[in-house]
N, C-alpha and C positions, 0 to 999 in steps of 0.2 A: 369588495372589502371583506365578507365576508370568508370567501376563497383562502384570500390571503391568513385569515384568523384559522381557518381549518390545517392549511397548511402546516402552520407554525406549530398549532396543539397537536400534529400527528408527528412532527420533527420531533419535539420532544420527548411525545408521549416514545419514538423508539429511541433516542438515546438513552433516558431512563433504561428502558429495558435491555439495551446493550451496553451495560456495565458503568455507570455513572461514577461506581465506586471501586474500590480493588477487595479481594476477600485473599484469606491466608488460609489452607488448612492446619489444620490441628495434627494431622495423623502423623506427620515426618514421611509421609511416602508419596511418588507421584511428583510430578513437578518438570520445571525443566532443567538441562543441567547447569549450575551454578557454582556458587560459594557457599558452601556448609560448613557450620559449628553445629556439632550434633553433642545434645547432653543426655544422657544414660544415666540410669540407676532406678534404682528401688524403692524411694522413699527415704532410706538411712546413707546413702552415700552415692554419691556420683562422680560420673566420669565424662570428660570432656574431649572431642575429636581434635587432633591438630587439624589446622588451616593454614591454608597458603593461597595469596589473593592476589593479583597489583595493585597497587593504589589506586586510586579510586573506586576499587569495586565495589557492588553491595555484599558483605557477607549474610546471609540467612542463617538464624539461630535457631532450633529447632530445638525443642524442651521436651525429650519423649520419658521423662521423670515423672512420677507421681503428683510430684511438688514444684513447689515453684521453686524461681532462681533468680537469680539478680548479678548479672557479670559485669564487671568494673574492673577498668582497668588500672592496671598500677603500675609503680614506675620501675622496679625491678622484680624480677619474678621470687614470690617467697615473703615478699615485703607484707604482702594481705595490709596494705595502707593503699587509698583511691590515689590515684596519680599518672602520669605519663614518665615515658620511662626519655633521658634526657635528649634533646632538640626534636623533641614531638610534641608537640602542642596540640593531645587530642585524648583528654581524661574522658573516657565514654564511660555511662553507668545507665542500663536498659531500664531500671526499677522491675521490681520484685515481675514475672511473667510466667505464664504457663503458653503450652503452643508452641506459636512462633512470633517473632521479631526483628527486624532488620537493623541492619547497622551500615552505614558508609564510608567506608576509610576516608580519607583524605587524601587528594590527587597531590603528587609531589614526593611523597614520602622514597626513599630510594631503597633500591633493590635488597634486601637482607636485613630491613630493619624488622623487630621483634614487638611486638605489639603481647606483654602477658599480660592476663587479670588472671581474678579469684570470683567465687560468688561470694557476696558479701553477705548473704543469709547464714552461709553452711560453713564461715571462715575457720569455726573453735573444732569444725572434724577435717579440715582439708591438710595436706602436707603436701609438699614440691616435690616437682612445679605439679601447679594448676593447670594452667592454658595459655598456649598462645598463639594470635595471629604472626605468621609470620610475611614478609610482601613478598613477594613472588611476582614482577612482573612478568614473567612469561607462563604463567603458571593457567594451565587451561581448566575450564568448566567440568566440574566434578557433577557426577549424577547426584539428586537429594537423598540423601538416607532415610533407611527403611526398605529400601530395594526399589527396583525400577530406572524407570528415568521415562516411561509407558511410551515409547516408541518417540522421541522428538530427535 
């Protein structure tokens, strides 16, 4: 009985230590290649990367800004009002972040449809467009920005 109790506390004890949880870095560089929205700036104004994904993929946001942001999408580009833009049923709003964040499109969505937001922090300095995802289902895995992609 005993055995069995060793066993279990040593199974544990290494899943624990082999990654129980997920970690994100911070830096925007490094990683594998994927789907990136990369945000730039200085503090006083930013700039946002086009994206092109297929539906369903995870997009990765990476905030290598000063400050935080908060991307929300809306339903025409320009609009800077929260919304989807029409027969999309997917108002995404990441709340205010620094770092990085994920996002996951919605499987279905068809080939060319335009996914814009705004950040809704920075809306009274932003002018058009903002950003947008656009779907790209053939659209292959871009390195992460910041340089690299370290050998995968």
């Amino acid at each position: 009985m005993s055995l069995r109790i060793v066993a279990l506390g040593a199974s544990a004890a290494l899943l624990a230590a082999c990654g129980g949880s997920s970690s994100s870095s911070t830096s925007g560089s490094g990683g594998p290649p994927g789907y990136y929205l990369s945000i730039t700036g200085n503090g006083t104004g930013a700039s946002f990367s086009p994206v092109s994904a297929p539906s369903g993929a995870t997009v990765t946001l990476v905030n290598a800004d000063k400050v935080a942001h908060e991307i929300v999408a809306e339903a025409a580009a320009g609009d800077f009002t929260p919304g989807s833009p029409a027969g999309v049923a997917f108002p995404f709003d990441t709340g205010p972040f620094t770092g990085v964040k994920t996002l996951m499109l919605p499987a279905g969505l068809a080939n060319g449809t335009v996914l814009p937001y705004y950040c809704s922090i920075h809306k009274a300095a932003e002018t058009t467009p903002n950003g947008a995802i656009t779907i790209q289902n053939a659209a292959p895995p871009q390195p992460p920005p910041g340089g690299g992609g370290g050998g995968y």
